[in-house]
Backbone as XML, in Angstrom:
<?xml version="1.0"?>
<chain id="A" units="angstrom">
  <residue number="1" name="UNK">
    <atom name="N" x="0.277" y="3.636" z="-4.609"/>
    <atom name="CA" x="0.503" y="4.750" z="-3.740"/>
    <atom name="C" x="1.664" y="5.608" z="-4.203"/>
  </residue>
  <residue number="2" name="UNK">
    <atom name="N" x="2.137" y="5.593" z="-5.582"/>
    <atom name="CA" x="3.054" y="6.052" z="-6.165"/>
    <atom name="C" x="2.762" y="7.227" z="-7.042"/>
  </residue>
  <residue number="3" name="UNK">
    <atom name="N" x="1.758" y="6.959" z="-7.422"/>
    <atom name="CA" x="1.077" y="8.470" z="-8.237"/>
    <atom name="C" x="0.291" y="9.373" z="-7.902"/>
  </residue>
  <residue number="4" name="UNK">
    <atom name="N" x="0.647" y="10.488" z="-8.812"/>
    <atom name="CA" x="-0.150" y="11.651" z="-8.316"/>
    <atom name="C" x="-1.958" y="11.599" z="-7.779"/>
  </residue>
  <residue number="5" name="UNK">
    <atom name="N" x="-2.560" y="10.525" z="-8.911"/>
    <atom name="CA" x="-3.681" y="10.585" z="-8.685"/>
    <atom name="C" x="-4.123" y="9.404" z="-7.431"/>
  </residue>
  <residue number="6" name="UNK">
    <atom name="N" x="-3.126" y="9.157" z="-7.255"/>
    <atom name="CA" x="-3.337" y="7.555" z="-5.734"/>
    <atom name="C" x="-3.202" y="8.544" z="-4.655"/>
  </residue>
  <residue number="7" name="UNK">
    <atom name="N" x="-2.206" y="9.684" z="-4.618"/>
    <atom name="CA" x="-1.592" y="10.475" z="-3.346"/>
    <atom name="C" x="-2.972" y="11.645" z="-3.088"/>
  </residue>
  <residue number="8" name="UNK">
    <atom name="N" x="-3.647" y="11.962" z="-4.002"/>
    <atom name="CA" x="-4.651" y="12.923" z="-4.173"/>
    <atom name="C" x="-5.720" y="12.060" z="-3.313"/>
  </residue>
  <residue number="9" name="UNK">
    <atom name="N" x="-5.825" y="11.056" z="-3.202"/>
    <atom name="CA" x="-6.846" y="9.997" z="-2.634"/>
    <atom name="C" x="-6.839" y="10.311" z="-1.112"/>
  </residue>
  <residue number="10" name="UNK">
    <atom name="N" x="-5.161" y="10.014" z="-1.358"/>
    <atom name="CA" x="-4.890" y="9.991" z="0.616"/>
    <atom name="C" x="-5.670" y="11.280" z="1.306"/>
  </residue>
  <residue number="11" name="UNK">
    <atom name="N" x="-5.772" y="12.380" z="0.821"/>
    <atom name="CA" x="-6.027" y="13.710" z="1.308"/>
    <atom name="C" x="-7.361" y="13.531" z="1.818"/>
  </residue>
  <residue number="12" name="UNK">
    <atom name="N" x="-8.021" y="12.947" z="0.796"/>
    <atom name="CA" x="-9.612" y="12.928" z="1.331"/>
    <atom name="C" x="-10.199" y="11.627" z="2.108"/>
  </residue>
  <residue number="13" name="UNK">
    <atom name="N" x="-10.582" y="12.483" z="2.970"/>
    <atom name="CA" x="-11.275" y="11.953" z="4.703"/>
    <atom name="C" x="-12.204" y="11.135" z="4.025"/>
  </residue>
  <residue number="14" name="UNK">
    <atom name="N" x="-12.610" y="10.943" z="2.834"/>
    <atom name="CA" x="-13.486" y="9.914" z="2.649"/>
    <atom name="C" x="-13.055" y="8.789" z="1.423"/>
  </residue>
  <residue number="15" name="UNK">
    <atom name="N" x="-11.782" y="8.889" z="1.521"/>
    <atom name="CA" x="-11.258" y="7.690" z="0.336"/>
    <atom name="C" x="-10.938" y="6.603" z="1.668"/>
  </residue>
  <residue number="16" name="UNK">
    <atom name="N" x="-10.830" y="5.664" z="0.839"/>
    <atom name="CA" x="-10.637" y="4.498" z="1.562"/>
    <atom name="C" x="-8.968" y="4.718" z="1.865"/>
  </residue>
  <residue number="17" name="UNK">
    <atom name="N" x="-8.185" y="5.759" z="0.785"/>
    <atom name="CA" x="-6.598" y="5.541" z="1.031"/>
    <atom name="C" x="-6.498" y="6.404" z="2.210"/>
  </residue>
  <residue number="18" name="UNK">
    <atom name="N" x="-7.667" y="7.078" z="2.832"/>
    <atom name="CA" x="-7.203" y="8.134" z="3.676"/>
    <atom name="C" x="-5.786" y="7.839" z="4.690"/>
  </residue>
  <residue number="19" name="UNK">
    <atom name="N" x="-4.992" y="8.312" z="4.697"/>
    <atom name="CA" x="-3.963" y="8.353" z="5.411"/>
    <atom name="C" x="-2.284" y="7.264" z="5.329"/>
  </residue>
  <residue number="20" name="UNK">
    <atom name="N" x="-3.266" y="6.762" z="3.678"/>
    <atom name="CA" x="-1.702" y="5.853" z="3.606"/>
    <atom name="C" x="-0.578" y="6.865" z="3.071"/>
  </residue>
  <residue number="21" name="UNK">
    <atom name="N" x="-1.006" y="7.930" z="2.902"/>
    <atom name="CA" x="0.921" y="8.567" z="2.490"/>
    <atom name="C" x="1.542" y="8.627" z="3.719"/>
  </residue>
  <residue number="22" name="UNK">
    <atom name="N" x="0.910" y="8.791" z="4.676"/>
    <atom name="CA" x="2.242" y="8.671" z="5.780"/>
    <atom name="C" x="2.579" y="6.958" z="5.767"/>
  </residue>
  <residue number="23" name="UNK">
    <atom name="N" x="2.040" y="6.063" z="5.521"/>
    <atom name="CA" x="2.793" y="4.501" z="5.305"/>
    <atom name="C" x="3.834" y="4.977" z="4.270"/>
  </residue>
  <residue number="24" name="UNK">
    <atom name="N" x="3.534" y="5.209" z="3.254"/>
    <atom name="CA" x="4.208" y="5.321" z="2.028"/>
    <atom name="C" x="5.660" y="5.915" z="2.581"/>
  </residue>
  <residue number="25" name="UNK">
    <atom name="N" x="5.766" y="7.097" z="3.259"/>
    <atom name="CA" x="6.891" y="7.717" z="3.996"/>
    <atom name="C" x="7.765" y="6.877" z="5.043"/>
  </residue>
  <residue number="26" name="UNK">
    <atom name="N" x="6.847" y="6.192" z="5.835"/>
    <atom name="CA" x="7.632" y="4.934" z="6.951"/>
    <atom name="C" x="8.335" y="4.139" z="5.844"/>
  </residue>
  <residue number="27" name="UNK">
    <atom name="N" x="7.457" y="3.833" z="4.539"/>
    <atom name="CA" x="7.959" y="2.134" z="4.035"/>
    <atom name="C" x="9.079" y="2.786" z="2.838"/>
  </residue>
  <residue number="28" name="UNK">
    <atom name="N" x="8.872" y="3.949" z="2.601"/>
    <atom name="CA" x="10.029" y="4.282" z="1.090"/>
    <atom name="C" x="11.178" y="3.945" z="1.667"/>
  </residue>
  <residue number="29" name="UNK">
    <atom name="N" x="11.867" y="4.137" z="2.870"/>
    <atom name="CA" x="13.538" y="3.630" z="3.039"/>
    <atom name="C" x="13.435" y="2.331" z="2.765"/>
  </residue>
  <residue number="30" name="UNK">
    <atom name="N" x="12.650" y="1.664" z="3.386"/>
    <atom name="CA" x="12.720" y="0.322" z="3.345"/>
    <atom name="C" x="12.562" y="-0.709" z="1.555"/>
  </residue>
  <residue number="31" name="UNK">
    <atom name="N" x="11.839" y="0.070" z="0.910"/>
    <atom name="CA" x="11.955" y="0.079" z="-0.536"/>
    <atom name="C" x="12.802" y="0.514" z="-1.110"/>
  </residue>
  <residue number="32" name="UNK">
    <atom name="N" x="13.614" y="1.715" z="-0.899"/>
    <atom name="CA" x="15.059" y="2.230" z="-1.295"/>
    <atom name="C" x="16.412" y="0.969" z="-0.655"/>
  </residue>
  <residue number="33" name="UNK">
    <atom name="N" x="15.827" y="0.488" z="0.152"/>
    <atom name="CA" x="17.337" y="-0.218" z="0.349"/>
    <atom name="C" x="16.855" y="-1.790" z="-0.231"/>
  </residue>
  <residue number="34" name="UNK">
    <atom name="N" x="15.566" y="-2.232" z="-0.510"/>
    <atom name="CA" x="14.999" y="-3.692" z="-0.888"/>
    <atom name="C" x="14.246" y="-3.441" z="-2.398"/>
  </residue>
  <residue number="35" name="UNK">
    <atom name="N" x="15.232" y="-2.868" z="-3.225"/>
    <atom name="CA" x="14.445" y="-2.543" z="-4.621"/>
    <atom name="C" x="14.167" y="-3.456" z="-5.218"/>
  </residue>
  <residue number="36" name="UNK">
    <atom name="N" x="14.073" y="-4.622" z="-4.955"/>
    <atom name="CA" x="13.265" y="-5.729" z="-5.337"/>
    <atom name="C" x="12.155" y="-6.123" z="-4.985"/>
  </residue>
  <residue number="37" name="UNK">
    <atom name="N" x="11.847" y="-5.595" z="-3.870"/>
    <atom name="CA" x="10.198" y="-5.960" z="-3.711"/>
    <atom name="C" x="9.521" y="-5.043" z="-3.822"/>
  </residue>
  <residue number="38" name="UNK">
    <atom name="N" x="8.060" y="-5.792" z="-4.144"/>
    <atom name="CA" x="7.538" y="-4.841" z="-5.010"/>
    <atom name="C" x="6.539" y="-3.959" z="-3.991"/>
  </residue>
  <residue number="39" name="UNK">
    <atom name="N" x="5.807" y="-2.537" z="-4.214"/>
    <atom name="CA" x="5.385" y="-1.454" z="-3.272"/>
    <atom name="C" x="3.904" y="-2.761" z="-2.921"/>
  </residue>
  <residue number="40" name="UNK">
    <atom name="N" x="3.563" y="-3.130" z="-3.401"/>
    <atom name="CA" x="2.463" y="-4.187" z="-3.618"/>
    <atom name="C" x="2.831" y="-5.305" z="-2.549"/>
  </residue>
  <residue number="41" name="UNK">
    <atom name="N" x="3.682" y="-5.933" z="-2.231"/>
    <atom name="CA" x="4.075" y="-7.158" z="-1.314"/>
    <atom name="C" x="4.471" y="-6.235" z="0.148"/>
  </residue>
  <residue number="42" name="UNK">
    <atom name="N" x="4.839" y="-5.219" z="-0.588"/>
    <atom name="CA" x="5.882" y="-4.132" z="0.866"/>
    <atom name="C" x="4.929" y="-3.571" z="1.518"/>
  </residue>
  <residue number="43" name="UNK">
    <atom name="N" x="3.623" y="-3.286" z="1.230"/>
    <atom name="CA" x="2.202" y="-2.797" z="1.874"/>
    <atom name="C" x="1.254" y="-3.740" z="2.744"/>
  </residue>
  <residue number="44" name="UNK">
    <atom name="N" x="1.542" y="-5.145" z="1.807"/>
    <atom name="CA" x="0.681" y="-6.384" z="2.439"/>
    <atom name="C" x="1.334" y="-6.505" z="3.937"/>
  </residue>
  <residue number="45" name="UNK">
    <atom name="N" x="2.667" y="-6.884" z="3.549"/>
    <atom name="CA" x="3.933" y="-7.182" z="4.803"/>
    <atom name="C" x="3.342" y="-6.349" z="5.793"/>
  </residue>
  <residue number="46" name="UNK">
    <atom name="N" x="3.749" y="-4.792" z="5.649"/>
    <atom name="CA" x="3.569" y="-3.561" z="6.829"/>
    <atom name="C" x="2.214" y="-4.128" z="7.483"/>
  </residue>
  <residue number="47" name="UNK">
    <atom name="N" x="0.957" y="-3.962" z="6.369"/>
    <atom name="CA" x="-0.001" y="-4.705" z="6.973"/>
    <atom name="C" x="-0.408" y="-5.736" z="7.937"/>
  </residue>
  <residue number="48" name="UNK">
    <atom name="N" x="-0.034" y="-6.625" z="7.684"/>
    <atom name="CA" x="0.245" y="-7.836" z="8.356"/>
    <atom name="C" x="1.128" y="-7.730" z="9.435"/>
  </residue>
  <residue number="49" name="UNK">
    <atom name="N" x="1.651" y="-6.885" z="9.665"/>
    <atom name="CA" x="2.874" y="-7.276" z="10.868"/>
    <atom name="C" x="2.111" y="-6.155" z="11.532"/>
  </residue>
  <residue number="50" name="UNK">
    <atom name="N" x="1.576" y="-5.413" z="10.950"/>
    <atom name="CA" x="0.594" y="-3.981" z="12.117"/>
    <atom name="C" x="-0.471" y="-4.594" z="12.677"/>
  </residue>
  <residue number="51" name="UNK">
    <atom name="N" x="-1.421" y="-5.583" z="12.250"/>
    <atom name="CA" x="-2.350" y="-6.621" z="12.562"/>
    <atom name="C" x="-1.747" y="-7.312" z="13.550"/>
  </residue>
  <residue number="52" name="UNK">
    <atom name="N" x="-0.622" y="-7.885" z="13.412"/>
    <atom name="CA" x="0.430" y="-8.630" z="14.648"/>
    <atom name="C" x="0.618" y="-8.533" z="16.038"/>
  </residue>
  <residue number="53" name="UNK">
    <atom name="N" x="1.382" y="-6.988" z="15.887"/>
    <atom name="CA" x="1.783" y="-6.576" z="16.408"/>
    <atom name="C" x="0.805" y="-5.546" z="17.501"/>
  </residue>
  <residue number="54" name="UNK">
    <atom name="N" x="-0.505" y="-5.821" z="17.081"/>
    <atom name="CA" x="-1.860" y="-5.029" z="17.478"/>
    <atom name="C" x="-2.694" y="-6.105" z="18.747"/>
  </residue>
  <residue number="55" name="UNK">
    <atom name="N" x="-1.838" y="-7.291" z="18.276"/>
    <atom name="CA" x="-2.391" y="-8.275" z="19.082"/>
    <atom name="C" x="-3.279" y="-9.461" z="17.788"/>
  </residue>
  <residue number="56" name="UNK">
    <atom name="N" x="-3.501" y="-8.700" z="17.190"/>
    <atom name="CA" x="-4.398" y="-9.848" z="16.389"/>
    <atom name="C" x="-3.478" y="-11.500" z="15.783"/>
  </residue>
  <residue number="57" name="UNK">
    <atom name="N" x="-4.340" y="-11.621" z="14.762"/>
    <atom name="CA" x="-3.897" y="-13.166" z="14.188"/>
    <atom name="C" x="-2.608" y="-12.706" z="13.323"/>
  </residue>
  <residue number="58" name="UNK">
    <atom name="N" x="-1.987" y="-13.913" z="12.930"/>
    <atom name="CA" x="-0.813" y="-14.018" z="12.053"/>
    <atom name="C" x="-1.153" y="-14.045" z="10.942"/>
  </residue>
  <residue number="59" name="UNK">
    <atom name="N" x="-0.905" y="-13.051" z="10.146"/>
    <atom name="CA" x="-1.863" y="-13.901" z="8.401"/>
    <atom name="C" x="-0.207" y="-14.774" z="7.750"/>
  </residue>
  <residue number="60" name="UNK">
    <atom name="N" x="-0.636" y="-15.361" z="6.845"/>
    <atom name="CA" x="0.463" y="-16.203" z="6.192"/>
    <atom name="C" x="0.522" y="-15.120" z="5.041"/>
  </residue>
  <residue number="61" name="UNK">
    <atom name="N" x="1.675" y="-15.454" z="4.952"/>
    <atom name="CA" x="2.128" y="-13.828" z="3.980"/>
    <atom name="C" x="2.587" y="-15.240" z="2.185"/>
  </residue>
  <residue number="62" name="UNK">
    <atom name="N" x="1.799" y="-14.177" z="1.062"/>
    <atom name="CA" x="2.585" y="-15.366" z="-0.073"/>
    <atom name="C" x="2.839" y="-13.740" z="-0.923"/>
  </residue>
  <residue number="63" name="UNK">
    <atom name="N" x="4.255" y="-13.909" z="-1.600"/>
    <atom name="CA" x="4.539" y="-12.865" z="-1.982"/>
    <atom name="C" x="4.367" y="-12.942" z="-3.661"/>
  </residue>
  <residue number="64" name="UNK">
    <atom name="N" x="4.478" y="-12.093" z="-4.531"/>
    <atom name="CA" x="4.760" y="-12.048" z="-5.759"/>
    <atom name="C" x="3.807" y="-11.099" z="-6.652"/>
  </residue>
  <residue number="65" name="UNK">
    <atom name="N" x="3.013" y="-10.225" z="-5.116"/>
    <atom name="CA" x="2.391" y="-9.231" z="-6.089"/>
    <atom name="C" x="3.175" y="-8.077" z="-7.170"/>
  </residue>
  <residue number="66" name="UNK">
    <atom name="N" x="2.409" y="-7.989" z="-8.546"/>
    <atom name="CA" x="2.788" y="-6.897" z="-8.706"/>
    <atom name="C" x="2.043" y="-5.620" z="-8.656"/>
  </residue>
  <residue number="67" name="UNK">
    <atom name="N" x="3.292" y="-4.380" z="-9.243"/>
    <atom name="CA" x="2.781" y="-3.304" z="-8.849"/>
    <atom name="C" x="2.191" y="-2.532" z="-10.069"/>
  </residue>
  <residue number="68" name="UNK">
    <atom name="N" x="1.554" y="-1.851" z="-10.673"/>
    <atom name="CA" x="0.988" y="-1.004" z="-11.365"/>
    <atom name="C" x="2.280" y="-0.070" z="-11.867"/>
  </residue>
  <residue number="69" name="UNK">
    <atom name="N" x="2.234" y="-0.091" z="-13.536"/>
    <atom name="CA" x="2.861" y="0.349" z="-13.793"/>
    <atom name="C" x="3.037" y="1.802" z="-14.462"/>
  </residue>
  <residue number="70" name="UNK">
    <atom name="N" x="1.614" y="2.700" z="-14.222"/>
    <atom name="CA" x="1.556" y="3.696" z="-14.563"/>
    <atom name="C" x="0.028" y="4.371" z="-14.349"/>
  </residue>
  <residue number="71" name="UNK">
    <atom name="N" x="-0.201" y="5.341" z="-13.946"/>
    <atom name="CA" x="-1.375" y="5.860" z="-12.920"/>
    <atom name="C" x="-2.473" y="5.519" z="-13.997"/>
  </residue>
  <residue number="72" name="UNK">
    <atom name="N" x="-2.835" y="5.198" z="-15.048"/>
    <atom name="CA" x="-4.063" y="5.138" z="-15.521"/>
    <atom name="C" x="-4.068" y="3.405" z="-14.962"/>
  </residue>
  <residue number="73" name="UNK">
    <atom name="N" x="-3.485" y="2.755" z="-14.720"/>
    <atom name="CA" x="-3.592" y="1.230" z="-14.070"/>
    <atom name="C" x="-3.942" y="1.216" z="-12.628"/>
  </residue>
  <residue number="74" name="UNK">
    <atom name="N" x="-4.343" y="2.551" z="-11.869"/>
    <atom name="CA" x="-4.882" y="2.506" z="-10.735"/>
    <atom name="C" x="-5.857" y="2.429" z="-10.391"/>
  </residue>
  <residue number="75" name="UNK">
    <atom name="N" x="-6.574" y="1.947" z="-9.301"/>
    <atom name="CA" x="-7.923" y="2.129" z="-9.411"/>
    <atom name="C" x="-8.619" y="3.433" z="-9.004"/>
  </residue>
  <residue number="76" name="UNK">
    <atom name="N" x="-9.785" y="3.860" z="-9.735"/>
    <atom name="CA" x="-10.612" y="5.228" z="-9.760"/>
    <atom name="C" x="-10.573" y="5.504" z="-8.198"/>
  </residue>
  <residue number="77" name="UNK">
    <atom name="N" x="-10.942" y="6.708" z="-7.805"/>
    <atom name="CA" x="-11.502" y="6.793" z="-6.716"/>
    <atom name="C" x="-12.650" y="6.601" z="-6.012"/>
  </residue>
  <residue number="78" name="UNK">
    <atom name="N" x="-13.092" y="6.136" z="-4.986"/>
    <atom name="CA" x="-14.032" y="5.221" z="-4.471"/>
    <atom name="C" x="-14.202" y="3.377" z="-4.704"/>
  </residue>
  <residue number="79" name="UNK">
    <atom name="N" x="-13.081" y="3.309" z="-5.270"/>
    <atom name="CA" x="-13.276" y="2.095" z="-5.961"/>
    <atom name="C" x="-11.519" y="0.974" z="-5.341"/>
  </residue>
  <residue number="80" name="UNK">
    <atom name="N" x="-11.483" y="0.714" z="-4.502"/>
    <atom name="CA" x="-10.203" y="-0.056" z="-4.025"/>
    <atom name="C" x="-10.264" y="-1.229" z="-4.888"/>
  </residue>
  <residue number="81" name="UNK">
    <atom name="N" x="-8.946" y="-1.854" z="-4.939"/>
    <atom name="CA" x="-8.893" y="-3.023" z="-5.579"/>
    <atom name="C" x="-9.675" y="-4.138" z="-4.990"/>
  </residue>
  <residue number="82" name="UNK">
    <atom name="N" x="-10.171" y="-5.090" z="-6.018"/>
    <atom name="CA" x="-11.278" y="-6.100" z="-5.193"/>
    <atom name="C" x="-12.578" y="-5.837" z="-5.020"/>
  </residue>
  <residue number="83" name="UNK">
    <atom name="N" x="-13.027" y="-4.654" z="-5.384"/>
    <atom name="CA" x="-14.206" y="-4.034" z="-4.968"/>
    <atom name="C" x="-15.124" y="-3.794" z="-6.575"/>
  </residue>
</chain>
């Protein structure tokens, strides 16, 4: 959610990223002051505690994802990781 071509995703009503740049905006302080974890573990977390906090289940959180280190390592559009 760091590159130009991941942020171009968010825009369209039919990507699966639709609407994570506003996450990206909540979670950057929190990555500016914890520059050790990675945007990859810091997305799962938000995740998981929004699931929580929604009422749902607890997921068990295991950390040590990494993050992509340059926009051709992203995945295409229409295509999320895992898929």
């Amino acid at each position: 959610m760091r590159f130009e071509i991941e942020l171009k995703q968010t825009l369209s009503s039919q990507s699966g990223f639709s609407g994570l740049v506003n996450a990206l905006k909540l979670l950057q302080p929190i990555k500016d002051k914890y520059s050790g974890v990675t945007y990859a573990d810091l997305f799962q977390l938000a995740s998981a505690t929004a699931m929580e906090e929604a009422g749902g289940p607890k997921f068990p959180m295991k950390y040590g994802r990494v993050d992509v280190l340059e926009p051709e390592q992203c995945p295409e559009e229409g295509r999320l990781p895992g898929n």
